[in-house]
PAZAPA-4460 file (N, C-alpha, C; in steps of 0.05 Angstrom, whole numbers, plus 32768, in hexadecimal, padded with zeros to 4 digits):
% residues 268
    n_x    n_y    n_z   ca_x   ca_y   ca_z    c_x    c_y    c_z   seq   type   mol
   8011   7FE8   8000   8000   8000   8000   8011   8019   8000     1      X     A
   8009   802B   7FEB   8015   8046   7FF0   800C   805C   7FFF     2      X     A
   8017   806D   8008   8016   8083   801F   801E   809C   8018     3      X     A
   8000   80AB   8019   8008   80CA   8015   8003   80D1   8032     4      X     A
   800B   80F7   802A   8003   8105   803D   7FFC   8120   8034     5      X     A
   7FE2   8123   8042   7FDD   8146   803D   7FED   8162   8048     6      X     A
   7FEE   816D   8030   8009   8186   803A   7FEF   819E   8037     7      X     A
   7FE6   81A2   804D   7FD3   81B7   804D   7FD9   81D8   803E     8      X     A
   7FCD   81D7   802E   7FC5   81EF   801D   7FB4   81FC   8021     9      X     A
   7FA8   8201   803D   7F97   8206   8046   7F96   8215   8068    10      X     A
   7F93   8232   806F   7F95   823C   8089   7FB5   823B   808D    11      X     A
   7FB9   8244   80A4   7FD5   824E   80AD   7FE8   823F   80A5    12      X     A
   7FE7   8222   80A5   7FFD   820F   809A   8001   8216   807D    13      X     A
   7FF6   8226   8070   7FF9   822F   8051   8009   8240   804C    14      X     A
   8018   8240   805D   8030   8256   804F   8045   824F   8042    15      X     A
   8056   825D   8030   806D   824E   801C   8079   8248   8028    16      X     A
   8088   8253   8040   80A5   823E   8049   809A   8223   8055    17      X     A
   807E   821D   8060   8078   8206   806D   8067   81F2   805A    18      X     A
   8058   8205   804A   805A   81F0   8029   8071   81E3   8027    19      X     A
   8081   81F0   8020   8096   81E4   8014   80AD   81DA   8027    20      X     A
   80A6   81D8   8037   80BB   81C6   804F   80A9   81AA   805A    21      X     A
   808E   81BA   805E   8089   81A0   805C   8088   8186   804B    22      X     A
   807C   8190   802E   8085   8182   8014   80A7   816E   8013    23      X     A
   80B8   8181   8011   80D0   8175   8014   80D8   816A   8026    24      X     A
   80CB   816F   803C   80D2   8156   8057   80C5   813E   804E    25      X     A
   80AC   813D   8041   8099   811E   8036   80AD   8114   801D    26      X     A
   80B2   8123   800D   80C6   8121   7FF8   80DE   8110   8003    27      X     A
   80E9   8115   801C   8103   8101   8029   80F8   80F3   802E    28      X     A
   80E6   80E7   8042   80E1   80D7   804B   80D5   80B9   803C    29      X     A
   80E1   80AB   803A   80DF   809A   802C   80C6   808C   8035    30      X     A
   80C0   8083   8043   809C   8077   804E   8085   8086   8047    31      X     A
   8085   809F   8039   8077   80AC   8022   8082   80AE   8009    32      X     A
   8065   80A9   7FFC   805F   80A4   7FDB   8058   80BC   7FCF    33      X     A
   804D   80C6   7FDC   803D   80E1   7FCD   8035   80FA   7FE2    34      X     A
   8032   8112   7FD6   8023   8124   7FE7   800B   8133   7FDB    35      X     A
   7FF8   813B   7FE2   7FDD   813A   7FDC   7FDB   815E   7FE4    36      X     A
   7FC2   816B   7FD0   7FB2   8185   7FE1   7F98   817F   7FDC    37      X     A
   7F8B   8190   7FEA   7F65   818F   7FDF   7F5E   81A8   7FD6    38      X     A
   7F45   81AC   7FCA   7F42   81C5   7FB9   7F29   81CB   7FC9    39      X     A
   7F2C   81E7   7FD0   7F16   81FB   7FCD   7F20   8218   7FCA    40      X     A
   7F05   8225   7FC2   7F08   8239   7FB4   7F0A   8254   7FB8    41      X     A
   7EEF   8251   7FCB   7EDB   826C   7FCC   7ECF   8263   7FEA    42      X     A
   7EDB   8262   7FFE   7ED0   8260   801F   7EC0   8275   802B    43      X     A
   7EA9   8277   8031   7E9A   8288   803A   7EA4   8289   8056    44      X     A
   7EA1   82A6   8066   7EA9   82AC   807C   7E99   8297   808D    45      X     A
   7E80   8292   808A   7E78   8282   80A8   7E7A   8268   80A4    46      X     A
   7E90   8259   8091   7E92   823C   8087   7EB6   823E   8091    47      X     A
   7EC4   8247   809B   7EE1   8250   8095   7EE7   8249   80A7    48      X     A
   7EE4   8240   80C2   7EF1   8232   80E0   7EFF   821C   80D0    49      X     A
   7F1A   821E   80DA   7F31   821B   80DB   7F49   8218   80C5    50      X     A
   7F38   822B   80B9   7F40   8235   8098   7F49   824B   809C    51      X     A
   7F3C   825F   80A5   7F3A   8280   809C   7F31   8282   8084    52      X     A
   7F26   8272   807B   7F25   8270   8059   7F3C   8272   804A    53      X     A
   7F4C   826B   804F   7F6C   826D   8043   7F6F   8253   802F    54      X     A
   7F74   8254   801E   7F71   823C   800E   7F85   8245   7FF4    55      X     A
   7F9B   8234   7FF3   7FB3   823E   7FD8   7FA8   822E   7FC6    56      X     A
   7FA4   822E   7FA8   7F91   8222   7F91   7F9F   8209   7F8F    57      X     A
   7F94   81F9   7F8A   7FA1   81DE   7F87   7FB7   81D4   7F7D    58      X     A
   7FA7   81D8   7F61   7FBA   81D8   7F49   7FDD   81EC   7F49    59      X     A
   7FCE   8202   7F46   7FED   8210   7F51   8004   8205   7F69    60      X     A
   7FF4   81FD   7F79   8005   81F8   7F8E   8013   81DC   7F86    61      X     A
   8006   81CB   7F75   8015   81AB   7F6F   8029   81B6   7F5F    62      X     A
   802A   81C9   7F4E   8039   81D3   7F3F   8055   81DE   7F44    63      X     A
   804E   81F5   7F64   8060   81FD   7F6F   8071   81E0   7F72    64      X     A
   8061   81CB   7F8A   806D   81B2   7F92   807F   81A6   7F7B    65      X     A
   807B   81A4   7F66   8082   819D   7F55   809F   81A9   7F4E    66      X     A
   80AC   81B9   7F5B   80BB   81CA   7F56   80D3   81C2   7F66    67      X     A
   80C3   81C6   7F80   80D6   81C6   7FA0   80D7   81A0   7FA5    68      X     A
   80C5   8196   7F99   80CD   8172   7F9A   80DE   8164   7F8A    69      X     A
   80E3   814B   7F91   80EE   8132   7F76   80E4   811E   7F70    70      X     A
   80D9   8117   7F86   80D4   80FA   7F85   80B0   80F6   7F8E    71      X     A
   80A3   8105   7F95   808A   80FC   7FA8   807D   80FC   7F8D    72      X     A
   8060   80F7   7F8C   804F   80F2   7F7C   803F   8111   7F88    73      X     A
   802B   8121   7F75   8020   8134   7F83   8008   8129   7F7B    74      X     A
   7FFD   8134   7F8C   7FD5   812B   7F8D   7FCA   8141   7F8B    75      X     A
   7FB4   8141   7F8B   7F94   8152   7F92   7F80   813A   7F9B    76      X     A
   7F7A   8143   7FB6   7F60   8134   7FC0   7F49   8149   7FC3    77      X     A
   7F3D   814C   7FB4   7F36   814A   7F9A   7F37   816E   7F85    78      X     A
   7F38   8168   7F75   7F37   8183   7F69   7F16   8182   7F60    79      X     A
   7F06   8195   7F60   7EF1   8195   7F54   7EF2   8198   7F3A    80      X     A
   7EE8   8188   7F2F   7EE5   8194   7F18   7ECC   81A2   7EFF    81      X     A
   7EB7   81A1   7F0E   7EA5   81C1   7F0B   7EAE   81DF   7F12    82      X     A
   7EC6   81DF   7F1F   7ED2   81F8   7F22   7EDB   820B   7F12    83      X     A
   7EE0   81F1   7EFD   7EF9   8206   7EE5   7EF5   81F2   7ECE    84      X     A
   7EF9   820D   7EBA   7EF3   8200   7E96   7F04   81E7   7E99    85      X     A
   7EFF   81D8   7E82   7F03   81C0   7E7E   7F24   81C1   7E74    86      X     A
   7F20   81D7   7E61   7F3C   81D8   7E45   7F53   81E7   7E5F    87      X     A
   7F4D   81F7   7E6F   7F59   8207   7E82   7F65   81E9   7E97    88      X     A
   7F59   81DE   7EA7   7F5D   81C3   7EB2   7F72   81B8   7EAE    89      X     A
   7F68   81A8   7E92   7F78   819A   7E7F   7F9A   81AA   7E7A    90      X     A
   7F9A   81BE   7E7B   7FB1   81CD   7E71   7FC1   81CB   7E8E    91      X     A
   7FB4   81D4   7EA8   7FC5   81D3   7EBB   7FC9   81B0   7EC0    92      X     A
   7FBA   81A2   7EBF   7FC5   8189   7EC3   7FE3   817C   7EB5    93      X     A
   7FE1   8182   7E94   7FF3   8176   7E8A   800C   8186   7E8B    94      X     A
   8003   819B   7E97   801E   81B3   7E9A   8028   81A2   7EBD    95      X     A
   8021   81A7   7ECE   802F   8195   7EE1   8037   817B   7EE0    96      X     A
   8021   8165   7ED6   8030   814E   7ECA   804C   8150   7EC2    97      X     A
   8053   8166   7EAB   8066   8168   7E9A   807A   816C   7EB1    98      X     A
   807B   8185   7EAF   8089   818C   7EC3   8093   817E   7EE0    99      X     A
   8087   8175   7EE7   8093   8161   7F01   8098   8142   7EF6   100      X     A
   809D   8140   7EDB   80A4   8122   7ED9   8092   8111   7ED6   101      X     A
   8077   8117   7ED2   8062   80FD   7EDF   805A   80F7   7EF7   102      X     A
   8058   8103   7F0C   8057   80FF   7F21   803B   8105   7F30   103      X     A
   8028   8117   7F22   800F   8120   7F22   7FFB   8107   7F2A   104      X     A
   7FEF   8107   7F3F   7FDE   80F1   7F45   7FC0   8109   7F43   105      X     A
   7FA8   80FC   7F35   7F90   8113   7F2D   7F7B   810C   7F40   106      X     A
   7F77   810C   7F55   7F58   8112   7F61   7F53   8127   7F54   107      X     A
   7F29   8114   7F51   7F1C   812E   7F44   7EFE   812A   7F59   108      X     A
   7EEF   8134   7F54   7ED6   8139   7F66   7EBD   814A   7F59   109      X     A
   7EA2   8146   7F67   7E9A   8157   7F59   7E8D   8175   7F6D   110      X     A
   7E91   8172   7F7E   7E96   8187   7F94   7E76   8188   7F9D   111      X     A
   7E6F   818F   7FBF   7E5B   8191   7FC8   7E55   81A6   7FDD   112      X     A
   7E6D   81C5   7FD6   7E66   81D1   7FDF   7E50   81F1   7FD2   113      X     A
   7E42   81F3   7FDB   7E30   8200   7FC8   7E31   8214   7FD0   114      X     A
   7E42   8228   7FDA   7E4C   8247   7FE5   7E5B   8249   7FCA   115      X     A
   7E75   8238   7FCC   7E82   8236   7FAF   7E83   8232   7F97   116      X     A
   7E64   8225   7F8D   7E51   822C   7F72   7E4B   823E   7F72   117      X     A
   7E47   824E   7F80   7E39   8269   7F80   7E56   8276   7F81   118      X     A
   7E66   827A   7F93   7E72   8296   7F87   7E83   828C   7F6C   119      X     A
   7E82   8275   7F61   7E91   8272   7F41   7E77   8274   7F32   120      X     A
   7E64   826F   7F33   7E4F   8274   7F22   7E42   8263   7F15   121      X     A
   7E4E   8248   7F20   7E4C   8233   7F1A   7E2E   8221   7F1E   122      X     A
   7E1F   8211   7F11   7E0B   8206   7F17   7E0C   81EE   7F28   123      X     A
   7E05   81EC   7F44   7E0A   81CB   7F4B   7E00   81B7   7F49   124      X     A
   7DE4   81BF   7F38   7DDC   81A8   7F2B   7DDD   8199   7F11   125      X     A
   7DF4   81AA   7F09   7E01   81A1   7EF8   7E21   8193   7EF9   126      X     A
   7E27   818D   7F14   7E42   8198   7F15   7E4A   816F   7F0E   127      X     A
   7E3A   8161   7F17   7E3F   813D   7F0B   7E3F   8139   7EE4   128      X     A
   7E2F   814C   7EE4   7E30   814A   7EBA   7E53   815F   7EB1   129      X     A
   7E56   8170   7EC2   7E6D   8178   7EBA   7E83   8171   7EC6   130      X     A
   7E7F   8167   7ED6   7E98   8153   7ED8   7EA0   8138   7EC5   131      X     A
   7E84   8134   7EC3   7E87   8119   7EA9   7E9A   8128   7E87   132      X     A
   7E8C   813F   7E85   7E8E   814E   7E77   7EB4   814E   7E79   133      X     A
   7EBC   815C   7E85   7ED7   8163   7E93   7EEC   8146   7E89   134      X     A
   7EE6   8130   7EA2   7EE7   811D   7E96   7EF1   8110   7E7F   135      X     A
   7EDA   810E   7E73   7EE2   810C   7E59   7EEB   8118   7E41   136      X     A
   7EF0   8139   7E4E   7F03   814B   7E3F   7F21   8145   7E3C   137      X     A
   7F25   813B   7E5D   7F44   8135   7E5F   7F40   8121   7E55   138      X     A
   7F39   80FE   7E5A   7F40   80ED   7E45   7F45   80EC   7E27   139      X     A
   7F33   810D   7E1E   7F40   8109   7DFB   7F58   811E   7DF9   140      X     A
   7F59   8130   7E0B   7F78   8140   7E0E   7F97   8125   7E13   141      X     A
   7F91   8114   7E1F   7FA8   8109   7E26   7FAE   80F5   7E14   142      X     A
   7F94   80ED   7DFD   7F96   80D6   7DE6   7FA1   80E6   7DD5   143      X     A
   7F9D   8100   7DCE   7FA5   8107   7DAA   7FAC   8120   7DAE   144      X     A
   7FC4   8128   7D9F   7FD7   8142   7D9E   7FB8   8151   7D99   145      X     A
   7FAC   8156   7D81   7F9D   8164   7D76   7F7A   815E   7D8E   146      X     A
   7F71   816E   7D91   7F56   8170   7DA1   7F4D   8182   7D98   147      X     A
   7F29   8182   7D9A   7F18   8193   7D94   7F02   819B   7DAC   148      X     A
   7F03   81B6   7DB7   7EF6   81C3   7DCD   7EE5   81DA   7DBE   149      X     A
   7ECE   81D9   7DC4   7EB4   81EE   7DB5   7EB8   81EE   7D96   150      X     A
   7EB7   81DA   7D86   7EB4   81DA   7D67   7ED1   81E8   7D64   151      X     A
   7EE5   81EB   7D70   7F05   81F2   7D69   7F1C   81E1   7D6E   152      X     A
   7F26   81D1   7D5B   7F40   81C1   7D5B   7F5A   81D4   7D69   153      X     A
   7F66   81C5   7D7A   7F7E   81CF   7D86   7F9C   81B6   7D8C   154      X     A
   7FB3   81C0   7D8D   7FC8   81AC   7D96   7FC4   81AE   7DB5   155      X     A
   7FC4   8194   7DC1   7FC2   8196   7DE0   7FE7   818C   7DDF   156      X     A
   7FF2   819C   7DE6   8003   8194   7DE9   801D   81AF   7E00   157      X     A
   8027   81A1   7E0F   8034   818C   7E14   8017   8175   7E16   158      X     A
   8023   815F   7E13   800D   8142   7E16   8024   8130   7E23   159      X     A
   8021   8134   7E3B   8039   8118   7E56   8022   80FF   7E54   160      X     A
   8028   80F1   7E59   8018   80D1   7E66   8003   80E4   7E76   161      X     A
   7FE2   80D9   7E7F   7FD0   80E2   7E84   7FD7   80DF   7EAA   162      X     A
   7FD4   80EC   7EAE   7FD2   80E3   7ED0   7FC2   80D0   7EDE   163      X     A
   7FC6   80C6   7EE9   7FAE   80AB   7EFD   7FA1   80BE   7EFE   164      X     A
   7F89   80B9   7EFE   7F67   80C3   7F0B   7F61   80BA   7F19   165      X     A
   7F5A   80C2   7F34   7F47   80BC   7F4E   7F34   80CA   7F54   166      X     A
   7F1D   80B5   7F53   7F02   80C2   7F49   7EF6   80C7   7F6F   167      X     A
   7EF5   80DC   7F77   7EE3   80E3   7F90   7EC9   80DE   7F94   168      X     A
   7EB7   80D9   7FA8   7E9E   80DC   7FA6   7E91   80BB   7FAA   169      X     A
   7E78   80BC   7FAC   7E65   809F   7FB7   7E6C   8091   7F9E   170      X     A
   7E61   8073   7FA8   7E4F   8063   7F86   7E3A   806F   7F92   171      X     A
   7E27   806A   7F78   7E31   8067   7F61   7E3C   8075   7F48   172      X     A
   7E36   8092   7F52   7E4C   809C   7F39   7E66   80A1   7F3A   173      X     A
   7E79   809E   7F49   7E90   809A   7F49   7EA1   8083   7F43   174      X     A
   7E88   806F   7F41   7E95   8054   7F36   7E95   8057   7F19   175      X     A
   7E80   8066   7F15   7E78   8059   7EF6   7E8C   8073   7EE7   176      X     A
   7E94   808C   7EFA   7EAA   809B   7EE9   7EC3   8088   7EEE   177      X     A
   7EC7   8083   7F03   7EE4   8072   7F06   7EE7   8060   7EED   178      X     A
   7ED7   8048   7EEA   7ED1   8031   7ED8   7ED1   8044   7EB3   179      X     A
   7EBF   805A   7EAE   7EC8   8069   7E97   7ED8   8077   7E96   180      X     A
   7EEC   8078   7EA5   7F09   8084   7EA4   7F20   8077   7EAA   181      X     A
   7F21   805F   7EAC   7F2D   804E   7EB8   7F3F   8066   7ECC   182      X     A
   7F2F   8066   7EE7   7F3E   8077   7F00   7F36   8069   7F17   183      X     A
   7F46   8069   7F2A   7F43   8064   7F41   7F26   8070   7F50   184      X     A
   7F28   8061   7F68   7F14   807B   7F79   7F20   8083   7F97   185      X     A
   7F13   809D   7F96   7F22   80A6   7FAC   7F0D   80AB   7FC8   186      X     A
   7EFE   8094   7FD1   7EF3   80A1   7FEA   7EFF   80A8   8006   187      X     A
   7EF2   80B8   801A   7EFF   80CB   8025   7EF1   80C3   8048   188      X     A
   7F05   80B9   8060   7EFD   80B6   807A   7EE6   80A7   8075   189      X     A
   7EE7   808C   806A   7EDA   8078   8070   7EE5   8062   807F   190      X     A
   7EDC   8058   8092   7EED   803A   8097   7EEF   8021   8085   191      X     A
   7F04   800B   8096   7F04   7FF9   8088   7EEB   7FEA   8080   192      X     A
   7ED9   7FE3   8096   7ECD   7FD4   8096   7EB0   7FE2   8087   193      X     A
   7EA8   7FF7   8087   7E9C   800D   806E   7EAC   800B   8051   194      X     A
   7EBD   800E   8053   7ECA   8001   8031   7ECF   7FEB   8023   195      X     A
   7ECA   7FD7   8035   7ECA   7FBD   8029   7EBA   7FB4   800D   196      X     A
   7E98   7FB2   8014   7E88   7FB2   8007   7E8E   7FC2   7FE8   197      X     A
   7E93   7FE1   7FEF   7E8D   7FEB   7FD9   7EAA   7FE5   7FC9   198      X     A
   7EBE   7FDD   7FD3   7ED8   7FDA   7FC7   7ED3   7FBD   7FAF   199      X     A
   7EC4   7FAA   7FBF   7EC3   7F92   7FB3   7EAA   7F95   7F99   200      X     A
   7E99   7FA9   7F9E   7E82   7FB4   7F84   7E95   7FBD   7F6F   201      X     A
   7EA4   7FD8   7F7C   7EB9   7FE2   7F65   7EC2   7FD1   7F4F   202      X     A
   7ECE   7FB4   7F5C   7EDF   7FAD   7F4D   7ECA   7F92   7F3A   203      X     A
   7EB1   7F92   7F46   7EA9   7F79   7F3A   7E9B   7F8F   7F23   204      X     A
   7E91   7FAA   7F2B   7E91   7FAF   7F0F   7EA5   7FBB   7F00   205      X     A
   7EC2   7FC1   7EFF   7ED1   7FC3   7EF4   7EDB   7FAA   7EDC   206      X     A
   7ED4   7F91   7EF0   7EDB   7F80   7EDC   7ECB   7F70   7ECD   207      X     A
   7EAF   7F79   7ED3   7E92   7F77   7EBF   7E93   7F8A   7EA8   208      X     A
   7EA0   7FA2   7EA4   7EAE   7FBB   7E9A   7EBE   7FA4   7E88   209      X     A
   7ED5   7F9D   7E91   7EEB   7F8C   7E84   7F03   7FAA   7E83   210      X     A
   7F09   7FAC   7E9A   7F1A   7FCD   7EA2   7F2C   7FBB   7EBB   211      X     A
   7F3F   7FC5   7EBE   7F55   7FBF   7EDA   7F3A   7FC8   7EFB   212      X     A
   7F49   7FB5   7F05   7F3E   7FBE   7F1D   7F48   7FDE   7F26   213      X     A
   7F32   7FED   7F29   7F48   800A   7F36   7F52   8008   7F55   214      X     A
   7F69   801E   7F53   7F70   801C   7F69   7F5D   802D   7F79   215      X     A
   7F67   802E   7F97   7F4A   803B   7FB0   7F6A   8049   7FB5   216      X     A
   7F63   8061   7FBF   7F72   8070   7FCB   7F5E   8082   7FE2   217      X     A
   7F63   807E   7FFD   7F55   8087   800D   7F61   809E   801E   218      X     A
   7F4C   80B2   801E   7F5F   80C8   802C   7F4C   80C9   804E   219      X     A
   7F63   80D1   805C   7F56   80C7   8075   7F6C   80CA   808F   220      X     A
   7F71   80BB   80A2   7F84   80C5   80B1   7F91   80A9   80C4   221      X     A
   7F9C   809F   80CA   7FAE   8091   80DE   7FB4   8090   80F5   222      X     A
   7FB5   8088   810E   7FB2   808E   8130   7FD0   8093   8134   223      X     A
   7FE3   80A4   812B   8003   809B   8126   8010   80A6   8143   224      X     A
   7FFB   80AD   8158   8005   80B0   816C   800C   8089   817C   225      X     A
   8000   8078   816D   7FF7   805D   817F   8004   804C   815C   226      X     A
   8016   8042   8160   8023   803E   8145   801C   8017   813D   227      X     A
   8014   800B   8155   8001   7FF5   8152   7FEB   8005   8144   228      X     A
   7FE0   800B   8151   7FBE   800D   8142   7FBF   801D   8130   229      X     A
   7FD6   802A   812C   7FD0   8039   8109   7FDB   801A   80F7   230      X     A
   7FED   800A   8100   7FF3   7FEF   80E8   7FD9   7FDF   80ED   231      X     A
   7FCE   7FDB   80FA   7FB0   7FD2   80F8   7F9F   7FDC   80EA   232      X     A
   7F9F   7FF0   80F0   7F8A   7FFB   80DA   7F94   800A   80BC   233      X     A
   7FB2   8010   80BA   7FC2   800F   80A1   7FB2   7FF1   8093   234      X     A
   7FC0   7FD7   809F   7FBA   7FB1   809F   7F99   7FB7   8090   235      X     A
   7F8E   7FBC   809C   7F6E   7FBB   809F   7F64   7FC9   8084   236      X     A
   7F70   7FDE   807C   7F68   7FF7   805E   7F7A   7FD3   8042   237      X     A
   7F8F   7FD6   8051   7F98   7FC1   8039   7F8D   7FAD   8031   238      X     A
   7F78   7FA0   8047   7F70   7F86   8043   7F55   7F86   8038   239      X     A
   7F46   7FA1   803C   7F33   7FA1   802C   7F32   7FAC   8007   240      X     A
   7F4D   7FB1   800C   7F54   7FBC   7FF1   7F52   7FDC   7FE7   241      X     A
   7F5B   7FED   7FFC   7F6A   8003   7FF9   7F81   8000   7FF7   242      X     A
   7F91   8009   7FDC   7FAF   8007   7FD1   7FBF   801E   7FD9   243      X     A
   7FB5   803D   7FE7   7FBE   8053   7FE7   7FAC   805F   7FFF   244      X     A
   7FC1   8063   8012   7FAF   8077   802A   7FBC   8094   8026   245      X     A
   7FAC   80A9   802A   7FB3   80C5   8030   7FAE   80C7   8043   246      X     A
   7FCF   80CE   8059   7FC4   80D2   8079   7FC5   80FB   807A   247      X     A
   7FB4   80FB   8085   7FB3   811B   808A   7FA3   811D   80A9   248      X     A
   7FAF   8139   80AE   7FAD   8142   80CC   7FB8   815F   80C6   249      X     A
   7FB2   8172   80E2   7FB6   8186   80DC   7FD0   8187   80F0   250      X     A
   7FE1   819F   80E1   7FF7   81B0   80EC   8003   81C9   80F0   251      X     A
   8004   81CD   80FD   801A   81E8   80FB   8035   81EC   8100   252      X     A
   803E   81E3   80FA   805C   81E9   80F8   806C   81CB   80EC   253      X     A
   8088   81CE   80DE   8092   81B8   80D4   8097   81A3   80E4   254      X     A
   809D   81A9   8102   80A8   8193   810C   8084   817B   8117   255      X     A
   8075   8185   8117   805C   8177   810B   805A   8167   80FC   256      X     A
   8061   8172   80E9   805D   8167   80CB   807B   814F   80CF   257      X     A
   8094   8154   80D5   8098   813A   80D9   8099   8124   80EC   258      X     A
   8094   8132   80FD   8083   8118   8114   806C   8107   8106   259      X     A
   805B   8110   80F7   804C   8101   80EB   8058   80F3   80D3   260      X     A
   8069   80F0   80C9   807E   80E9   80B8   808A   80D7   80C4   261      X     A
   809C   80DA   80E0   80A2   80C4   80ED   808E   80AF   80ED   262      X     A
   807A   80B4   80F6   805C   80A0   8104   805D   8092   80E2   263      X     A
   805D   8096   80C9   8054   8084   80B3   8067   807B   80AC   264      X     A
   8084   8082   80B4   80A2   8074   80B5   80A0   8053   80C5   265      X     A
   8096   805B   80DC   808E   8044   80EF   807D   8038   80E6   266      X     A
   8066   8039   80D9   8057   802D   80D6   8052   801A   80B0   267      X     A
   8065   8028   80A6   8065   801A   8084   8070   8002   808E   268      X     A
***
């Protein structure tokens, strides 16, 4: 099983030197695989406890990471993607891809906060058809140099290898985007014994599909103060068939951030 961790882009821990110290401390540490952000946008003042509403944009910030890293894989748990045009998306994706080597891991989602439809302008009852929409914009950007967006042919290019997709959100539509995209899924603070079931649906319709089993990547958190019961329940995500945990917790300051680093050292 692989092991991320969330490098908060989000409230006081969001500042550049601790972005980026924290990053590069996960970057050494060899018992991490990857490091992860989450997206939001537009935080209304009475939704903002323990935010400030402070939130660095996703994308840019994997990008920054992409810079100050070598080796980690970068994530988004999850990026929305009713937030932002499709062709715009698509462009920052294969631009970090490129740029960091391949290393871009894609959660996508279709977002459920409705303060943040409204101040983008966005419809939320639309926001599952445009994600399909989205979707399936990037799978024809990453097949063919040449693409066509609003009746106009363009070069998508740079064009790197497509990034893994990890599809956010319930079944059943996050299976059936996972399964037409061949992407993982990414659900979020479920237990083991809550994931079992739907892990073993995933895959029996994945391979009624005639598609690879996807991988589960679960974002969620670890007891790493009690380093038995986080390999128990590390043991427990594996055996139901989660391939990828994202451990996240909150911090302020670096030497946090590698105490919790130690705790998944001990525990891989």
């Amino acid at each position: 099983m692989k092991l991320g961790v969330i490098i908060r882009n989000m409230g006081p821990a969001s500042t550049r030197d601790l972005v980026t110290a924290a990053a590069q401390a996960a970057d050494a540490c060899p018992a991490v695989d990857d490091v992860w952000v989450v997206d939001h946008v537009a935080i209304p003042p009475d939704q903002s406890e323990g935010s400030g509403g402070r939130y660095l944009e996703p994308l840019a910030t994997l990008a920054y990471l992409a810079g100050v890293t070598r080796r980690v894989g970068l994530g988004s748990a999850v990026i929305v993607l009713p937030y932002r045009p499709a062709l715009i998306t698509a462009k920052w994706i294969a631009t970090i891809q490129e740029l960091s080597g391949g290393r871009l891991l894609l959660g996508v989602g279709v977002g459920w906060m409705d303060a943040e439809f409204r101040a983008l302008g966005v419809d939320p009852r639309r926001r599952g058809r445009i994600a399909d929409e989205t979707l399936a914009f990037l799978d024809r950007c990453f097949a063919d140099d040449v693409v066509e967006s609003n009746g106009q042919s363009f070069l998508f290019l740079p064009r790197p290898s497509r990034p893994p997709i990890f599809v956010g959100g319930s079944p059943p539509h996050a299976f059936r985007r996972a399964i037409a995209h061949r992407a993982g899924w990414l659900p979020m603070g479920v237990s083991p014994d809550l994931l079992r079931e739907p892990i073993a649906q995933l895959r029996a319709e994945a391979a009624a599909a005639g598609v690879p089993a996807p991988e589960v990547t679960l974002l969620g958190g670890l007891p790493l103060g009690d380093a038995s019961a986080a390999r128990e329940m590390l043991a427990a995500y594996r055996d139901v068939g989660v391939t990828r945990l994202i451990h996240g917790e909150r911090y302020v300051a670096l030497d946090d951030v590698r105490r919790a680093l130690d705790g998944l050292a001990a525990v891989r």
